[in-house]
N, C-alpha and C positions, 0 to 999 in steps of 0.2 A: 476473579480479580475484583479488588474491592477501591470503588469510587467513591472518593469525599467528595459531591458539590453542593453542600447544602451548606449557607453561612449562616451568622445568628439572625441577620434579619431578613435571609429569604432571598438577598437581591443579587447581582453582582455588585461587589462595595468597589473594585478596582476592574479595568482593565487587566490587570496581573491573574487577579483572580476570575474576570471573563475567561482568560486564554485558558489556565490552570482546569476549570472544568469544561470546555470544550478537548481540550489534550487528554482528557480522562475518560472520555466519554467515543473520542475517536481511539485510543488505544483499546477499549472494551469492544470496542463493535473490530478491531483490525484481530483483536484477542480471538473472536468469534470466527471470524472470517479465516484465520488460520488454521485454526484443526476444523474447522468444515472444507477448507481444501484438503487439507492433512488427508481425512479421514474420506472425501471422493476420490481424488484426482492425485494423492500420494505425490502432493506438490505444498508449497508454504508459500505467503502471500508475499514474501518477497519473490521469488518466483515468480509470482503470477504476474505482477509488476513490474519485473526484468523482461520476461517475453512480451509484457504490452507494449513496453518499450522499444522494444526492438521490431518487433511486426510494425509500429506506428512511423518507423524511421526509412528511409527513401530507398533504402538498397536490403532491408531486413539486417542491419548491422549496424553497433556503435564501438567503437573504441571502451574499454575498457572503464576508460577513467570517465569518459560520456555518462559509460551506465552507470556507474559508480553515483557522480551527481543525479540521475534524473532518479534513481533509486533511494537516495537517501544512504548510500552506505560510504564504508573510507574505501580506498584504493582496496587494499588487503581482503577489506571483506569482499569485494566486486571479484576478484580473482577467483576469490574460494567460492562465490556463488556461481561463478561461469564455470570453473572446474565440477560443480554437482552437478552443474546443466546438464552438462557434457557427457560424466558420467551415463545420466540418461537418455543422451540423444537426444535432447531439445537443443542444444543450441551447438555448433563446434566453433573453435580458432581459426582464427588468420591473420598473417601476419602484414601488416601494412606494407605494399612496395615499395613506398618511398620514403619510410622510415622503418628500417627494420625492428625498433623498437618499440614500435606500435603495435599491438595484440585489439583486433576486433571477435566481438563474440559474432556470432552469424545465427538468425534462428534459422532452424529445421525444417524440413517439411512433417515432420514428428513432433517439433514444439509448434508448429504453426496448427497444426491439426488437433494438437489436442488445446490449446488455446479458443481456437473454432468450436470447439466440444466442449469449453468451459464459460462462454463469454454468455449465453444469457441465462444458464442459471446461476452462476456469479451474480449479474443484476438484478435477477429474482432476488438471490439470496441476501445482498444488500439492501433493496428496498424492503423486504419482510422484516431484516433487522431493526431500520431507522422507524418504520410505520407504527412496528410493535415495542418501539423503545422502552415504554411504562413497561410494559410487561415482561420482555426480556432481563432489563436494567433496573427492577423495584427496587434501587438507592436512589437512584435517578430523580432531583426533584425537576420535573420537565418542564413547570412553568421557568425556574432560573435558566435551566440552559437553553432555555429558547431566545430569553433575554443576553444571556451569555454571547449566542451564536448572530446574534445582532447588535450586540458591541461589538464584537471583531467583524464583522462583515460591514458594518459602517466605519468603519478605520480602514476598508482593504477597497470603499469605495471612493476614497478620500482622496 
């Protein structure tokens, strides 16, 4: 994947353009982080992000359209990701009792286990990503997105 954050003078000139390389640079490292699930644990980081959601929720179950939002996906995708779950026995359906129209994903004892077996070298695998940024990401001009990543995080303290 190829990231533009370099402007002509080095800085961020906008807000637009803070977010713009910050979004580029978290898409590189989610880029990363999916075929090295792919390639362990024969899972994708939406995945990985569906069952944390769901282990993180009170009963191990959200509503569909719940996941849907905390995922980032539409309606439609959330179905097709809970039907792949499923497929694999991490997560199964149930149907709401008091609205039959209600479809909760439910994790597993199979998605919760291997969730368990993936959570701290996921955070290894993260921090080794973000530490060795330069070196992973050599487009990366690191002094801008560090600038970058504290214009939006001073606007998110605002």
């Amino acid at each position: 994947m190829h990231m533009q954050v370099r402007g002509s003078s080095g800085t961020a000139a906008s807000v637009s353009s803070a977010w713009a390389a910050v979004a580029a640079f978290a898409s590189a490292v989610d880029a990363e982080l999916d075929r090295w699930l792919a390639d362990r644990y024969r899972i994708g980081l939406t995945d990985c992000r569906a069952l944390a959601a769901l282990s993180r929720s009170a009963d191990k179950e959200l509503r569909v359209s719940e996941l849907a939002q905390q995922v980032g996906l539409t309606q439609s995708s959330a179905t097709r990701l809970v039907s792949r779950l499923e497929a694999k026995k991490l997560v199964r359906r149930d149907v709401c009792t008091d609205d039959g129209r209600g479809v909760y994903a439910v994790l597993t004892a199979q998605g919760e286990a291997l969730l368990g077996d993936l959570r701290t070298p996921y955070e290894e695998r993260v921090r080794d990503l973000l530490s060795a940024a330069g070196a992973r990401f050599p487009e990366l001009d690191l002094p801008r997105l560090a600038g970058a990543l504290g214009t939006v995080g001073a606007l998110l303290a605002d």
